[in-house]
Structures are given as C-alpha cells and as structure tokens.
C-alpha positions, -999 to 999 in steps of 0.1 A, spaced: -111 -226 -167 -118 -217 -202 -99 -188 -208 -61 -186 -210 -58 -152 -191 -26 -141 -171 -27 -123 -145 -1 -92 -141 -14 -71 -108 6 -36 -108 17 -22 -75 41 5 -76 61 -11 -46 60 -40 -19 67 -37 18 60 -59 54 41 -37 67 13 -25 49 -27 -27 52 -53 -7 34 -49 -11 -7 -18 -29 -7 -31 -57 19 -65 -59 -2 -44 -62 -39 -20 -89 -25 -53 -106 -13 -65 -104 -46 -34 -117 -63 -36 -146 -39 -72 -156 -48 -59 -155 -89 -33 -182 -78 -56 -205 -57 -80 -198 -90 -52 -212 -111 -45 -183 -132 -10 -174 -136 -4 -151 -120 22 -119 -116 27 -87 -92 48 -66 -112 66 -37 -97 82 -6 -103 100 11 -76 137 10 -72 148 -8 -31 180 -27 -29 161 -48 -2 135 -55 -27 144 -94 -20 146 -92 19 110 -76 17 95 -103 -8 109 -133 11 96 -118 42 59 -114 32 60 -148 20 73 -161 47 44 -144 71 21 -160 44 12 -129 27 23 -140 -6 12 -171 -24 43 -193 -36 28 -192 -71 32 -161 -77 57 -147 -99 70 -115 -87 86 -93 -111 103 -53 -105 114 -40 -129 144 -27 -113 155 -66 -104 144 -75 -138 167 -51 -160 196 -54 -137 194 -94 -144 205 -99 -104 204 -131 -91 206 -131 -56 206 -165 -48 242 -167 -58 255 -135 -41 281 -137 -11 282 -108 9 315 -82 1 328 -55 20 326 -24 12 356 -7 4 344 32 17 342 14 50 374 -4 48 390 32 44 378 45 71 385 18 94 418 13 79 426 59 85 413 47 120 388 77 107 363 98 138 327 86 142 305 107 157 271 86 162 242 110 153 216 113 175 185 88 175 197 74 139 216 43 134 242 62 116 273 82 123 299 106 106 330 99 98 359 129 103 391 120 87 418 141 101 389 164 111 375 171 73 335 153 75 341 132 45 313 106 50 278 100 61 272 60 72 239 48 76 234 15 84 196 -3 86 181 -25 114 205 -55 111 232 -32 113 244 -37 72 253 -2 52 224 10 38 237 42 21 267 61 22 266 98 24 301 114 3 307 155 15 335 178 -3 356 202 17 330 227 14 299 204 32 285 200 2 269 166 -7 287 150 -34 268 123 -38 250 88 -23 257 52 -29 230 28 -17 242 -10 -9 220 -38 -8 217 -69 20 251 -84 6 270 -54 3 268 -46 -34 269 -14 -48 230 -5 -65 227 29 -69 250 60 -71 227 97 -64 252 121 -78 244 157 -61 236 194 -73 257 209 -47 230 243 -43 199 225 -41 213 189 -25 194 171 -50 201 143 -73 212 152 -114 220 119 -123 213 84 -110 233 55 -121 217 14 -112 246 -11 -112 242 -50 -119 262 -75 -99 290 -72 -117 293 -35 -109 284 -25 -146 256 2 -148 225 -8 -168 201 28 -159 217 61 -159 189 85 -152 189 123 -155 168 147 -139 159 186 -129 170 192 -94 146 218 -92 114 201 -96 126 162 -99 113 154 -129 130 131 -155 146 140 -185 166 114 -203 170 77 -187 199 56 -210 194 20 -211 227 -3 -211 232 -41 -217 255 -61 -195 288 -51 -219 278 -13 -214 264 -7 -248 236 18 -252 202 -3 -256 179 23 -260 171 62 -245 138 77 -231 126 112 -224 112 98 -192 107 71 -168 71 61 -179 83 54 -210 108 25 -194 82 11 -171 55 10 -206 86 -5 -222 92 -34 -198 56 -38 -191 49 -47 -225 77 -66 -230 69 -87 -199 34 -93 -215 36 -100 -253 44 -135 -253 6 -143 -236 -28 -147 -252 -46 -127 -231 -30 -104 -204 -51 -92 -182 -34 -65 -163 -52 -51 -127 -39 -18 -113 -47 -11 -78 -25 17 -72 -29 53 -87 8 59 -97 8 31 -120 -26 43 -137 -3 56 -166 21 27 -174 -14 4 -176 -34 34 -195 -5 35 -217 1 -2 -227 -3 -6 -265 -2 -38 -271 -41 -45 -284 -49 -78 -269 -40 -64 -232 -70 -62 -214 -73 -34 -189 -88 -34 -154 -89 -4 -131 -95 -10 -96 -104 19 -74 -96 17 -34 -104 54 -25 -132 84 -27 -131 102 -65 -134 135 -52 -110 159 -34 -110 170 -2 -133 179 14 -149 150 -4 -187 165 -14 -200 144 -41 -202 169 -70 -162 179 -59 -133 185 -79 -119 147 -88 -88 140 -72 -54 148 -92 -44 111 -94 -79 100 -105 -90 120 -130 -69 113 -161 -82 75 -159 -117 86 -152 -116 108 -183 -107 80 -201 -129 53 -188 -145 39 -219 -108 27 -228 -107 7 -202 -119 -33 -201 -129 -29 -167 -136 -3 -140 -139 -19 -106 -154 4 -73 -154 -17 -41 -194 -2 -33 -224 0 -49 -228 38 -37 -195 50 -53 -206 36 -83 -240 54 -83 -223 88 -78 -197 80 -104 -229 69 -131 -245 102 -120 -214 123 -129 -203 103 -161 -237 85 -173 -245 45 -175 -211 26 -183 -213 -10 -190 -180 -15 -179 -184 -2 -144 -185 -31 -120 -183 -34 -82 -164 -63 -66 -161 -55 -27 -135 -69 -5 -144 -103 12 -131 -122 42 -117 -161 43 -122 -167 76 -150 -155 104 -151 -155 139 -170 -182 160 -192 -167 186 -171 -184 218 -144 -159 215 -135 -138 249 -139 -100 250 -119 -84 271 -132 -61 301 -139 -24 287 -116 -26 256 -120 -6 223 -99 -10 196 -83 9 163 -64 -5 136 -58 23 116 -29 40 94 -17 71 114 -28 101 92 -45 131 91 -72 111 68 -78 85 97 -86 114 123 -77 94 151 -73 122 172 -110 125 175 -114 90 190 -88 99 220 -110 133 226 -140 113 225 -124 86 250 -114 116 280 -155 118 284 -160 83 281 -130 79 308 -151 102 330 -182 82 330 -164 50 324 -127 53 348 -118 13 337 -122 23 299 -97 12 279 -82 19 238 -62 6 225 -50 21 192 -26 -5 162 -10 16 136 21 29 120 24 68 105 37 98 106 11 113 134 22 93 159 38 119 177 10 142 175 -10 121 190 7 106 218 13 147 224 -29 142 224 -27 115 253 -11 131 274 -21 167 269 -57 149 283 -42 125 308 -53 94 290 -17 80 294 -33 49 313 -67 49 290 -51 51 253 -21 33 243 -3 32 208 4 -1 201 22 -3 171 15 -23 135 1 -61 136 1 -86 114 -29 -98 133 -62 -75 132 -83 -107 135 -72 -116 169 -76 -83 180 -108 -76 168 -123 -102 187 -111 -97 222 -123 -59 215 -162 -51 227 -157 -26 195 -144 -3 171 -146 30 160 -134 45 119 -132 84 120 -120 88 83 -125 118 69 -132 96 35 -128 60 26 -130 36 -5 -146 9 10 -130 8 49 -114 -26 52 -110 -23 88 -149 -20 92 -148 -56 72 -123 -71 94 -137 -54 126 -175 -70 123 -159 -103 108 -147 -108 137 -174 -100 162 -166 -62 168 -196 -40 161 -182 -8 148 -190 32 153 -186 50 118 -192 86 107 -211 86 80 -188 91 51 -184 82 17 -173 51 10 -183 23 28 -201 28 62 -236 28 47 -225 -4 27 -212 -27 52 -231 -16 89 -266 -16 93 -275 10 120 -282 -2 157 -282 -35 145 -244 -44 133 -232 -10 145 -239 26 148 -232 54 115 -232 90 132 -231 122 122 -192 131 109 -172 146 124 -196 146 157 -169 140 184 -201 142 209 -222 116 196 -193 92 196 -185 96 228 -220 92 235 -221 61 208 -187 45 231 -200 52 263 -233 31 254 -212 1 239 -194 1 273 -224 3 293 -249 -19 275 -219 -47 271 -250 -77 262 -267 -56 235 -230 -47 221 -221 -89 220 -252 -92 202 -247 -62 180 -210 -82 168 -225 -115 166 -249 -100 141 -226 -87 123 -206 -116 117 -239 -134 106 -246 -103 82 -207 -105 66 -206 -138 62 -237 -137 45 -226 -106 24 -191 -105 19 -176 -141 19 -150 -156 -4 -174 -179 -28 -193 -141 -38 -156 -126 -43 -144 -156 -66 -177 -155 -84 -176 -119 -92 -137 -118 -100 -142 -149 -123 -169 -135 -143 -155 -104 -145 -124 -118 -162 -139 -144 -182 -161 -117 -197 -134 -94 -204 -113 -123 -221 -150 -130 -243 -152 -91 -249 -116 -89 -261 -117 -115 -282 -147 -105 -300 -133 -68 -301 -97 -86 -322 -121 -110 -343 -108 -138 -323 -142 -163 -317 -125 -193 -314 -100 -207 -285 -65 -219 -304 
C-alpha cells in the first residue's frame, strides 16, 4: 500500500448490541484492518464497563483483533485492567455490617437501604449482580450524590448533586489508585459544561478547559501527532466537532453521513437537521464527504452546488446467501430498532388484514427500543397475540432473513437502510415505502421487491398479502435479489472505493502541505 495512512474511526461510544451506524462503522473499521492499515476506534463517552463491552464484541467477532481501541476516558485515567482484583466496596460493607433494611424496588435489580429507618442509600446492582452505582440521600431525601463502580469494584465516578434540581454540579473520574484525574463542572439547569480540570497521577493541575470539546480536541490530537498521515473517519454526528475542530494540518478529514440531511418531515428542500448542519456549512474544509447513495448526493449537489469532494461509498455485504436455504411456511420478518422513526406499528396494522385473508400468517418482529411497550399494547389491542411476536435483538439477521419469505422497512426516513441490504442478501425480497434514502437505490420494483406509496398502510397490506399468496414469484423475487446485490454491493466494490478514496486524500494532502515525495 503506498501510503502510510492511519486510520482513527470516531464513535462517540461502543456497546453489544447495536445495528444501524454503529454496526456499519465497526464494519468499516474491520475492512481498514484486513486492508492493513492501522487502524483505531477512538472513543469518547465515559462507562466503567467500557472493558466488559469491548472484550464482548470481540469476542462475538465484531471487532477485529488489530484494532487498537482507544476512550479517552480509559486513556486519561491510565487504568489497566488486566492487573485489577476485584475489592469490596466499603458503602456495602457498612450496611451489611448496621445489618441496615433493604427494601427491593420493584422490577429493578436494586434496593434501598434504611439504617435505623433514615433511607440513606440507593444500591443498584447490573446483570451479574456487581454494584453498578450507589445512590447517597441526606435526612431531608435529597440526593447527595452518585458513585459509579466498575466490573472489579473500583470507585470511577462521583456525581455530586444540586439538591433542588437533582442534578449533577460537579463530576470527579478516579484512576485505580483512587486519585482523581477529571473534575468536571457544570450548570444543573441546562447541563452544559463549564470548567473541566485536568490532574496527573500525583494530583497536580495539568491543564483547565471551558468545556468538554476542548478535552476530547485535546486528546484527539495528541493521540494523532506522532503519524504521517491521520486519516480520521467520523460516523457519528456528536463527534462532528471534535474532528471539525482538529488543528493539526496534516489530519485528513472524512465525514461519513448514515442518515437523511433534512428534518422532519424530511422534504427535500427542508430545514437541515440540527446535528448536520454546522459540518454541511463547512463542507469545503473537509477532505472527504462520504453519502452512502447516489440520490442523497444529488439532492445535497442541488442544495450546495458540484463539490469534488463529495463521494458515495455504500454499505456492502461479505457473505450471500445460496439459493438452497429453507423458507419457513408464511413467515415475514423485521429487524428493526424500536422507534418512532422505524414506524413499526404500521406493519402490525397492515398484518390484522393480512391475518384475515391469510389466518396461518405469521411476523415475526427482532429489535430492541424504547416502543416496545407501545407496541406490544398494538398486538393485542388487534388480537395478533398469535400472528406478531417481539422477538428481541440478534446477533444473527442473516439467518433470519433467509428462513423469512420477506420483509418489510416502514421508516419514516433512512440514510441508506442496512436492513434492506442484509434482507435481499440473503434471499428476502423486501416491501419499502418509498422514502429518502435508500429504497430507490437498492430494490428494483416487482422484480427484487416492491417500493409503495409511504406511509400507505393499505397498499402494504395488499403488497404482504400478495408475497404470501404468490409464495413462487416471491422465491424468485429473493433469488433475484441476491443475484442483483452481489452484483452491486459486494466487498471487492467497497474495498475499491474506500481505498481510492484514501489514497487520494493522502495524494491531495500531501500536495496541499508541499509534501510530493514519500520519506
């Protein structure tokens, strides 16, 4: 590979289960490994589980071993877990010692704890029963204050309390040892930071900023000096500023979009969304401004003019389904992320006429979010309890794609729609609305699929009750499609398109510094 480029992809935060744009950028990071770029994911976001999470994700296989994974939380604190032991905890010790009351609250894995009848202490503990955070009242019931704990029982974090508005003034981060390295302070009324202190491991003062952008631009470019060429790729819209804001000149700067530009209720000459439209009004500054379809980046080059730096690079699959799989009988599926976006509820409507024409109908619905309970509220309001089931997150769409006869996406917008990908990948024609982005790039209507009207709860109904009832044309509509994605969206056109991209960016850099010669 010619150039020296290093990767550094910025998430705001890791977690197990996650699709969508995190699923995609660790996907990406991945492909920069097996391409044999160095390659980092640096993050920003404080969890004193930050090491459970990372060795879990590698251990499912959703994190190359190459990569070097970097928060900057972990990184100032200078922990090294691999030589911790765990400890007790000396607030639980106390209370079992005072043989203190605990009251087990309600459908939480936590209790209070009533010494000689005064509520002193709020214990939460996580799903392997260890002390998560610790809850501290006064005698008046106000909060005091919360410590959070990590796997091993060490202290991390102390929240301490504005007793009125029960939220945190100061924060102080602890190291190992116990010694605080981050003290931040902050408005209780709105949040917002106003003075984070910086300590080394003796407690002297390093250094003090007006904000915590400032630290995260700090110990970004401090993570990226020493390299020739850093490339840095941010995928998720809260870190926008800390790459916007790098100085350092030979940092080259790509910008990868995963959603619609526009607000609600996304028309194409809309208001850009909050998050997007500092780096959009900025675009010429950046190296690189990667869309996922070729139809965002029309709308984009109608709104801001011809940009040479506008590319698109959409998501690809590794692996494709062989046309000898089994469908199950009358079986629809939906991997989705439960949120108002995703409009899921529209699918279950759709399903109570399809149930009527079709009794042995089946959905089954994958997912984790916060309208779960709305819509198992939905199943049963329609007596679809033994049609629709909520199944919970997977680590395995593929396998469930292809026992399904198909799929439906009911977004009310999308950046590309990774599901539709995954879903005809894998032999499962799919039923879109026709929204921006993504249907009209990946389906090709009545052949790999069907795009309807949005928002039409009637014609998808209509659209499912024909895939059920036409069950040959359906197979063949899903073995087309996996012909058409493999053709279209395979790994070779990904690694073609990310490699050029980069090693024109390193070439543009270079020529930008005066630098036409490799050292």
């Amino acid at each position: 590979m010619e150039s020296r480029a290093t990767m550094f992809c910025l998430l705001n935060s890791l977690d197990v289960n996650r699709g969508g744009m995190t699923k995609a950028a660790l996907l990406q990071a991945n492909l920069f490994a097996e391409l044999g770029y160095e390659t980092y994911i640096l993050t920003f976001n404080f969890n004193p589980r930050y090491n459970t999470i990372i060795q879990q994700l590698i251990k499912q296989g959703k994190i190359d071993k190459r990569i070097k994974l970097l928060n900057m939380f972990e990184s100032l604190s200078l922990t090294n877990r691999s030589t911790l032991q765990q400890k007790e905890i000396e607030t639980i010790k106390r209370i079992e010692e005072f043989n203190a009351v605990l009251d087990k609250r309600a459908g939480f894995n936590a209790y209070r704890a009533y010494e000689n009848g005064l509520y002193t202490t709020y214990i939460n503990y996580d799903k392997e029963n260890k002390v998560s955070f610790l809850d501290y009242f006064n005698e008046q019931r106000y909060r005091t204050k919360r410590e959070e704990y990590d796997e091993y029982g060490y202290l991390r974090k102390v929240a301490y309390m504005d007793f009125e508005l029960n939220k945190p003034r100061q924060k102080i981060y602890f190291d190992d040892k116990g010694q605080a390295y981050l003290s931040v302070w902050s408005n209780p009324k709105n949040g917002k930071t106003n003075r984070v202190n910086h300590f080394n491991s003796n407690g002297a003062l390093l250094s003090v900023h007006t904000n915590e952008l400032d630290l995260k631009i700090k110990w970004v470019e401090s993570i990226i000096k020493d390299y020739d060429y850093p490339v840095l790729v941010c995928d998720a819209r809260t870190s926008d500023p800390v790459m916007m804001n790098v100085k350092l000149e030979k940092a080259i700067k790509i910008w990868r979009l995963h959603s619609n530009h526009v607000k609600p209720p996304y028309n194409v000459d809309g208001e850009i969304g909050v998050k997007i439209a500092p780096t959009l009004e900025a675009i010429d500054e950046l190296d690189v401004a990667l869309l996922l379809t070729e139809s965002q980046k029309v709308d984009l080059e109608e709104r801001f003019g011809k940009k040479d730096n506008i590319r698109v690079i959409p998501h690809y699959m590794k692996d494709f389904a062989f046309s000898s799989f089994k469908k199950a009988d009358n079986l629809a599926v939906i991997i989705s992320r439960f949120s108002t976006l995703k409009r899921i509820d529209h699918s279950i409507k759709a399903f109570k006429k399809v149930v009527n024409r079709i009794p042995k109908a089946k959905l089954e619905i994958w997912g984790l979010g916060n309208e779960e309970p709305n819509l198992r509220k939905l199943i049963k309001e329609l007596d679809l309890q033994n049609h629709v089931f909520l199944k919970g997150y997977t680590n395995d769409p593929g396998k469930l794609y292809q026992k399904a006869l198909f799929s439906v996406v009911t977004s009310k917008s999308e950046g590309f729609s990774l599901g539709i990908l995954e879903s005809m990948s894998n032999g499962s024609p799919m039923i879109s609305y026709d929204i921006n982005y993504g249907p009209r790039d990946l389906i090709i209507n009545e052949e790999t699929g069907f795009i309807i009207e949005n928002g039409n709860i009637d014609q998808l109904s209509e659209k499912m009750i024909w895939m059920f009832e036409n069950k040959k044309a359906a197979l063949n509509m899903g073995k087309n499609a996996v012909k058409d994605m493999k053709e279209r969206f395979n790994e070779q056109q990904y690694i073609d398109k990310w490699v050029d991209t980069i090693e024109t960016a390193v070439k543009n850099k270079k020529a930008k510094l005066g630098v036409y010669a490799y050292k």
